[in-house]
N, C-alpha and C positions, 0 to 999 in steps of 0.2 A: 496831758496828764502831769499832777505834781504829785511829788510823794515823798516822805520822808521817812529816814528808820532811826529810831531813838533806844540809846541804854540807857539804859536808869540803875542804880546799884543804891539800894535799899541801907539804914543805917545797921541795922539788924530785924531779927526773929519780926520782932511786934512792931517796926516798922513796916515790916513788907507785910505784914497781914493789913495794918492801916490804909497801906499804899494799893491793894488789892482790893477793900474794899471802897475807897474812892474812886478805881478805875470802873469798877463795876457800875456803882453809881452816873458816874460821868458815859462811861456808854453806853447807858439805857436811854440819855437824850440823848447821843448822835443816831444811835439806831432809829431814833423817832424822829427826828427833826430835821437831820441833814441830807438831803437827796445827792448833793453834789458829793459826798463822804465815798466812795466807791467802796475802800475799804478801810476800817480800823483795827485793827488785831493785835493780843496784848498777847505777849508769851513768856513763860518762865524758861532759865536755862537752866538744859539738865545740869546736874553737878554744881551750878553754882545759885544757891537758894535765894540770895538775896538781888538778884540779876532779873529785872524784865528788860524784853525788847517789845519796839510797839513796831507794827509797820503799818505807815497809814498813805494812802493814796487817794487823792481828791481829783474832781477830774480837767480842774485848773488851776491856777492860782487862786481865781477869784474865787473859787468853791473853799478853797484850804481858808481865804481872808473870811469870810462866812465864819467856818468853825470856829478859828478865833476871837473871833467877835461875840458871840455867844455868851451868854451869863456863866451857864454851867461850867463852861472850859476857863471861863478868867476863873470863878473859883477852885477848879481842877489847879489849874496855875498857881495858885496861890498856895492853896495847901497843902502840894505836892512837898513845897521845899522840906517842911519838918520832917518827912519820913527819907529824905533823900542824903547820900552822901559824894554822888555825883550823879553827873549829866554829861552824856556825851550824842551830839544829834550830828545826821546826817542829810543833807539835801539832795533828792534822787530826780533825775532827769529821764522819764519813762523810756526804754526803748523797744521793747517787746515784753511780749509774755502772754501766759493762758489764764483767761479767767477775767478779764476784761473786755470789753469792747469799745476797741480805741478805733476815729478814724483822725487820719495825720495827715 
């Protein structure tokens, strides 16, 4: 398993609605399209409005190089940046958990 957890912090108000509706968009194709995807999940934090976290887990490398590659995600990539006033990502190395089915 590869997985990564991403913050994102929003420029303001009408950015994080922008930035909420391109997340939306962008993962109606991985819902569709990516089998290796295990999971993608966007979430808002309580108390601080302009704060997503995504936590995505694919079920290799080569599944995550997949996503990437993708049309929809380069332009998720792209025009992510205008709504955004940081990035801060995380690279996770699977080591348990519930809700998967990993063999290792």
């Amino acid at each position: 398993m590869f997985g990564l957890m991403v913050r994102f912090t929003c420029k303001d108000e009408a950015a994080a609605a922008a930035f909420d509706e391109l997340v939306a968009r962008t993962g109606e194709h991985i819902r569709a399209n990516e089998p290796g995807t295990v999971i993608y999940t966007v979430h808002r934090v309580d108390g601080r409005p302009l704060e997503r976290i995504f936590y995505e887990l694919y079920r290799d490398a080569a599944a995550f190089e997949v996503h990437e590659s993708q049309g929809y995600v380069q332009e998720f990539l792209e025009e992510r940046e205008q709504h955004l006033a940081s990035t801060q990502v995380d690279r996770l190395d699977f080591v348990s958990g519930k809700g998967v089915d990993v063999e290792r």
